[in-house]
N, C-alpha and C positions, 0 to 999 in steps of 0.2 A: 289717634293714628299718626297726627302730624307728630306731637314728643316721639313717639316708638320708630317713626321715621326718619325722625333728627339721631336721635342713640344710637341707630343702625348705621348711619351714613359715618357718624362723626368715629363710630367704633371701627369700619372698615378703612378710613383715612389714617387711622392710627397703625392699623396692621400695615397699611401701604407703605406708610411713612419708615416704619419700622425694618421692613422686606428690603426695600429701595437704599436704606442704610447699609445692612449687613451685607447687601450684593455688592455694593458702591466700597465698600472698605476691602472684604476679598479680593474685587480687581486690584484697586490699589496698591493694598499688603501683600498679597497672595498672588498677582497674577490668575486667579484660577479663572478654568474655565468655566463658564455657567450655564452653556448647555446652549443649543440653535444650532443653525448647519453651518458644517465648518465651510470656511471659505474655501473658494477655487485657489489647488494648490496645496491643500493641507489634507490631512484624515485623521481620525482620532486613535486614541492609542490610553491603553490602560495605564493609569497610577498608582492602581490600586484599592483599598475599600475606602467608604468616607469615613471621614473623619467622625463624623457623626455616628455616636454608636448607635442610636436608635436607626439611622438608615442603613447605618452600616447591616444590622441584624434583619432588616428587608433586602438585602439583595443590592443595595446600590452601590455604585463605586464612582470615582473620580474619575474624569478623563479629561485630556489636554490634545493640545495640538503637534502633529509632527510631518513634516515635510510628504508628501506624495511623490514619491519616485516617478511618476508619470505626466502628472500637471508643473509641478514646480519647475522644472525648466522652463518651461512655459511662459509660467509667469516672468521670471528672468529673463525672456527672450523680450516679453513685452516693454520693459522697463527699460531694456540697456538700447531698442529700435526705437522706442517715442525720444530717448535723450540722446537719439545720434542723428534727431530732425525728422524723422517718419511723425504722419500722420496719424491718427485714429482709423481713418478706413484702410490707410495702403497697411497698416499692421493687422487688421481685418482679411482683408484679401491675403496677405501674405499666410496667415493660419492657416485659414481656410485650403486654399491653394496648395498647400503642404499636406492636405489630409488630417490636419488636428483639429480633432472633435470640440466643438464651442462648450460649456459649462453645461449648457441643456442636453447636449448629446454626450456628455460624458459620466454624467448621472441621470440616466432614462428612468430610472424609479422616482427619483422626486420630481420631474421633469417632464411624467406624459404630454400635460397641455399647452407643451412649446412645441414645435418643430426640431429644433436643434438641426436645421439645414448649413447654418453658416456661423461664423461668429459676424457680428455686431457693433457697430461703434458705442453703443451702451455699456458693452463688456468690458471693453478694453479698457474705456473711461473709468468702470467701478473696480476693475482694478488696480486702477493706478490711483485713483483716490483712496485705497482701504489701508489705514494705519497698519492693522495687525501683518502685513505683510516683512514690517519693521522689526517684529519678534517679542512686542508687547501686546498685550491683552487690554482690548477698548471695549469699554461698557458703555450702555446710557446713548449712543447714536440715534434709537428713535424715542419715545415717548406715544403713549398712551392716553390722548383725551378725551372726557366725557363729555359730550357735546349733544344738547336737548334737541332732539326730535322736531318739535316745534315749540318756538318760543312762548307763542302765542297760548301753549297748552302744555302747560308743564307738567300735567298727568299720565302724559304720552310717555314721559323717560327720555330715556337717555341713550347714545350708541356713539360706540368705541372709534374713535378716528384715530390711525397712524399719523405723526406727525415725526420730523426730522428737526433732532437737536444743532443748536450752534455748537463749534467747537470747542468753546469756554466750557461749554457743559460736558463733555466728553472726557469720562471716566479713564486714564490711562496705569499701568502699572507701575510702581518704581523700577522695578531689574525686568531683564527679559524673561518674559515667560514660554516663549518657542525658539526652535530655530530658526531664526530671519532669513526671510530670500534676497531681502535686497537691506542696505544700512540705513540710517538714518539720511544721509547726506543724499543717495540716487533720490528717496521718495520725497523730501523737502525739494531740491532741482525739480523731479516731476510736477510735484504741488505747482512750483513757481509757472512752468510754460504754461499748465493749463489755465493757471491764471489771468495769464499774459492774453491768452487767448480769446478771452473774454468766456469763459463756459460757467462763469455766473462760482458760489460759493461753494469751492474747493470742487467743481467741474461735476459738481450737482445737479440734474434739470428741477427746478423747482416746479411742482405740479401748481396749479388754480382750478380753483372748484367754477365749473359751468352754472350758466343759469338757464344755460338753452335747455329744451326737453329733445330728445332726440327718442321717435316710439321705437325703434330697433335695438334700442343699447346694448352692445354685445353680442348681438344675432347676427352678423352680417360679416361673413368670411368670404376670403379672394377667395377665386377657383385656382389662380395660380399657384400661389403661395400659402394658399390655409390657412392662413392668418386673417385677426379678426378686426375687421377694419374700423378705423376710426372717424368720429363723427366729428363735423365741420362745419359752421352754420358763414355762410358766403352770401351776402346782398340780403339777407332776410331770409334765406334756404338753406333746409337742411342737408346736410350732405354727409354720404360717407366716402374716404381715400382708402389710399394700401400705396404707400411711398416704400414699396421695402429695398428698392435699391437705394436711397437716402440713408437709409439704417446698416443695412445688411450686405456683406461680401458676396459679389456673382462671380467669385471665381470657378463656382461652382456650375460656371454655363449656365447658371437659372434665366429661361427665358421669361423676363418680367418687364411690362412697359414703365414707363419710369413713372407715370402716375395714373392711377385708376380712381376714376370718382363714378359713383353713383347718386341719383337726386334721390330722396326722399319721398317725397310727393309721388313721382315717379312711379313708384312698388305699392304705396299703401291703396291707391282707387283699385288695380289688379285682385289685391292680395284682397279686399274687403268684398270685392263682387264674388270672388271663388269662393270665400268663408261662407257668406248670403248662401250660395246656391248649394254647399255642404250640409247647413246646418237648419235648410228651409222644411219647412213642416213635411211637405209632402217628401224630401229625400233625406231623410234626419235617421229610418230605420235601414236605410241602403248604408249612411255612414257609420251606422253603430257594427253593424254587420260587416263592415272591412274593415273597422277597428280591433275586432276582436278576432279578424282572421289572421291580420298582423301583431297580433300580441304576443311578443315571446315568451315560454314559459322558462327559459331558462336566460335572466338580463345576466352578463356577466357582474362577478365582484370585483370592486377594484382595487379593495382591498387585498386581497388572494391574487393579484396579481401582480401587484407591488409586491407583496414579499415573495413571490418565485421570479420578481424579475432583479431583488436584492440577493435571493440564492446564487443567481447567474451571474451576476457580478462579486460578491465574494469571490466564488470558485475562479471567474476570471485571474483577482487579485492574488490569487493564490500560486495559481499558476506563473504568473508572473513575476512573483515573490521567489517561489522557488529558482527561476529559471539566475534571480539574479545573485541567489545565494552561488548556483552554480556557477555563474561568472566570476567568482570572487568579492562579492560586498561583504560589509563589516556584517560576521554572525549574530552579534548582539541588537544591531539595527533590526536586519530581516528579522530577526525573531521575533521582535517585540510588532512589527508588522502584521507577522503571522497569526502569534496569536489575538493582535486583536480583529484580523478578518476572519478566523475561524468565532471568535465569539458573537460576530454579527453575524454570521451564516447561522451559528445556533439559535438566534433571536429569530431571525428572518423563518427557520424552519417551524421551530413555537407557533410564530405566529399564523403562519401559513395553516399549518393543522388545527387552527384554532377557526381561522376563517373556512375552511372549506370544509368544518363541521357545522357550522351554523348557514354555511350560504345557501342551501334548501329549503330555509323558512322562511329568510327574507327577500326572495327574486323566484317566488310563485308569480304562473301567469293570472292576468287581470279577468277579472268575473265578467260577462256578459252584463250582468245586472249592476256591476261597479261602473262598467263604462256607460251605461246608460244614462249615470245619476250625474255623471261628469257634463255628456253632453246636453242633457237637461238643464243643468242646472247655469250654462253658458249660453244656449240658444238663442234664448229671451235677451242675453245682452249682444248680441251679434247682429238682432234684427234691428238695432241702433247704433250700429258699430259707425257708421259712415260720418255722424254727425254727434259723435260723440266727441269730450276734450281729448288731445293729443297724451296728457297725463295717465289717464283711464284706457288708452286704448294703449298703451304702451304694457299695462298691469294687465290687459286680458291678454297680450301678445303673449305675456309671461307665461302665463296661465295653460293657454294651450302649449307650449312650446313651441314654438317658431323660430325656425332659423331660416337663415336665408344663405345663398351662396350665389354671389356677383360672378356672372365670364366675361371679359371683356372683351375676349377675341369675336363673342358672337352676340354681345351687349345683350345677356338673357338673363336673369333670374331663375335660382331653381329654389323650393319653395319645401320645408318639411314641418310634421307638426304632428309633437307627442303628448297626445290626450296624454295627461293624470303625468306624465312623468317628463317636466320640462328637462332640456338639455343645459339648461346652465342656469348659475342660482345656489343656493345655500349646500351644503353635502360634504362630502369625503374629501379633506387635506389633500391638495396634491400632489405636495411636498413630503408627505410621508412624516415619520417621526422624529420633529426636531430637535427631542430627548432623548437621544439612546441612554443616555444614564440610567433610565427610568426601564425598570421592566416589562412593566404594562403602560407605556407612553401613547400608545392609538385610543 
C-alpha cells in the first residue's frame, strides 16, 4: 500500500505540474481568462467557442473580461481620490455616502453571507492593489498547500490551505488582455503610497495562524451590525470584539459603539447550565418534543435562490443595458453586453428548474425518531460538558449548532441551537459559480 501510495501521489504531482504549466503559459501568451470571479468592475463577455474541440463539442466557450458600465467608474473614482491624498476610510465614507453599493451589495448572489451595509477600508485597499485593473491578465496570486493534519500522525492526511504568492511569482500577460481602467503609471503611484504607508506587502494584511482555542469560533454575531465577531485572547482571556467602525464607513448613520467586547468565560458557565437542564434525563422528552414541533418541513434551498436572485440581476442588467443603448453608446459594446447577460440569465433559469425539481427530496422535515437519536447520542456528553477540555467543547458546540448573538446596549446574550442542522461549517459555495465557462459548474 505504501508503493501504490507513493505511484499515486508522485502521478498526481505530475498532472499538477503539468495543469500549473499550460495555465502559467496561456496567461503569459494568451492573456486568457481562466475562469474565478471577475473582479469589481469588470463582467464577463463571450469570445466565443474553445479552442479545444473536445470542449468545444461539450458546450464550453471562452470568456474574458470587459468593463462594467456600472462599477468601473468606480473604480476610477477610487484611484484618481487615493492619488489626490484621500484616505482609505474618507474614500469609504465617500461611496457609501453617495449611495454606491460596496462589491457585496452589488453582487447579492455571490454575496448572501456579507452584509454589504457599507464599503470598507478592505475594499478599497483590494482594489487598488489588484494588477488586473491595468488590462493584463495576473495568474498564480494564491497557491494551494497540502499541509498534514497532524504531524505526529501522518495517516490522518492532509488539508488544503490558501496561501498568497510573492510577486516574483505572479504570472502576468505580455499585451493587454482587457480594457484597463486605470494605466500602468496611476496603479505603480498607488502601489508606491501604500507602501509608504506601511500597510505591509503591496498593502496586503498578512493573516497568522492562532494557537489560542477560542469554543465559539464563528458563532458569535453583533446585534448591531450582524457581523461575526472576532476572537481576541487579552491577559490570558478569551474575548470576542466587532470594531466595525475601524473597518467600515457610517455614513450610513449606522449607530455602532466603537468597540464591543464580550468575555468568553462570561457566556460559557450560562450556556452550559441551560444545556444541563435541556438535556437532563428527566427533561430530555419535553426537549425532543419542542424540537420536532420546530422542525421545519420545508428548509429553504439556497441554491434555488441564488439563481432566481442571478435572474433578477440579469433582467436588472438588461434593463440598463438597453436604457444605455437608448442614450446613444457604441451598438457593438451594448450588444456584446447584452448578449452575454441574456446568456447568464439562461444559465441561471437551467439551473433554477433544476434545483427546484430536486428541493423536495432534500429539505424534508426531521423524524421524531431522527431527533431522538441526535439528542441521545449528545446527552451523555453534555452531562460533562462543564469540565470538559475547551477543544472538545468547542466540537460539541459544533454539533448542536450554536450561535450566539452579543447586544451591547443591554449587555445580554441571545442563545440558538439547531439539533442535526448546525448553522455554519462545511455546505453550499456562497459565492456561487466561479466558472461560468462550465455548464454544469455547481
Amino acid at each position: 500500500m505504501s508503493v501504490f501510495g507513493g505511484m499515486s501521489k508522485g502521478e498526481r504531482n505530475r498532472i499538477k505540474l503539468r495543469v500549473r504549466t499550460a495555465m502559467s503559459s496561456q496567461t503569459h501568451l494568451e492573456g486568457r481568462y481562466l475562469g474565478g470571479r471577475p473582479p469589481y468592475g469588470y463582467t464577463l463577455k463571450d469570445l466565443g467557442p474553445h479552442p479545444n474541440p473536445a470542449k468545444a463539442a461539450d458546450g464550453k466557450r471562452l470568456h474574458g473580461l470587459t468593463p462594467d458600465p456600472s462599477t468601473a467608474p468606480v473604480v476610477q473614482r477610487i484611484f484618481s481620490e487615493f492619488l489626490a491624498g484621500n484616505g482609505l476610510f474618507v474614500i469609504a465614507e465617500g461611496l457609501t455616502r453617495d449611495g454606491i453599493p460596496c462589491p457585496s451589495a452589488h453582487d447579492r448572489a455571490r454575496n448572501r453571507h456579507r452584509s454589504g451595509i457599507a464599503w470598507s477600508k478592505s475594499a478599497v485597499r483590494t482594489i487598488l492593489t489588484n494588477p488586473r485593473y491595468t488590462g493584463r491578465q495576473v495568474w498564480n496570486r494564491q497557491r494551494t498547500d497540502e499541509v498534514l493534519l497532524d504531524v505526529a500522525d501522518v495517516a490522518m492526511g492532509y488539508t488544503n490551505v490558501m496561501r498568497w504568492n510573492s510577486q516574483d511569482r505572479w504570472v502576468r500577460s505580455k499585451t493587454l488582455a482587457h480594457t484597463p481602467l486605470v494605466d500602468d503609471d496611476t496603479f505603480a503611484r498607488a502601489r508606491e503610497i501604500l507602501a509608504r504607508r506601511g500597510t505591509g506587502k503591496g498593502g496586503r494584511h498578512v493573516e497568522h495562524r492562532t494557537r489560542n482555542t477560542y469554543v465559539f469560533r464563528g458563532a458569535v454575531r453583533c446585534a448591531v451590525c450582524r457581523r461575526k465577531m472576532q476572537g481576541q485572547y487579552s491577559h490570558g482571556v478569551a474575548y470576542y470584539r466587532c470594531r466595525f467602525p475601524q473597518e467600515y464607513a457610517l455614513a450610513n448613520r449606522l449607530d455602532h459603539p466603537r468597540n464591543v467586547y464580550i468575555r468568553e468565560d462570561a457566556v460559557i458557565e450560562p450556556l452550559d447550565a441551560w444545556l444541563a437542564g435541556l438535556f437532563a434525563p428527566h427533561e430530555r422528552d419535553r426537549t425532543i418534543a419542542a424540537l420536532a414541533d420546530v422542525s421545519m418541513p420545508d428548509i429553504p434551498n439556497p441554491a434555488l435562490n441564488q439563481a432566481q436572485a442571478m435572474i433578477a440581476e440579469c433582467d436588472a442588467k438588461l434593463e440598463r443595458y438597453r436604457s444605455a443603448l437608448e442614450a446613444g453608446a457604441d451598438p457593438s459594446v451594448v450588444a456584446a453586453w447584452i448578449a452575454q447577460a441574456q446568456a447568464d440569465r439562461a444559465r441561471a433559469h437551467a439551473d433554477a428548474a433544476r434545483y427546484a425539481a430536486g428541493s423536495r427530496s432534500d429539505t424534508r422535515r426531521m423524524s421524531r425518531e431522527g431527533i431522538t437519536a441526535i439528542v441521545n447520542e449528545i446527552a451523555d456528553a453534555i452531562a460533562v460538558l462543564r469540565e470538559a477540555d475547551p477543544a472538545d467543547k468547542a466540537k460539541l458546540y459544533r454539533q448542536l449548532g450554536v450561535r450566539l448573538t452579543y447586544h451591547p446596549e443591554t449587555q445580554t446574550v441571545s442563545v440558538q441551537a439547531h439539533v442535526g442542522r448546525p448553522p455554519w461549517g462545511n455546505g453550499l459555495c456562497p459565492r456561487g459559480d466561479l466558472n461560468p465557462h462550465a455548464l454544469c459548474g455547481h
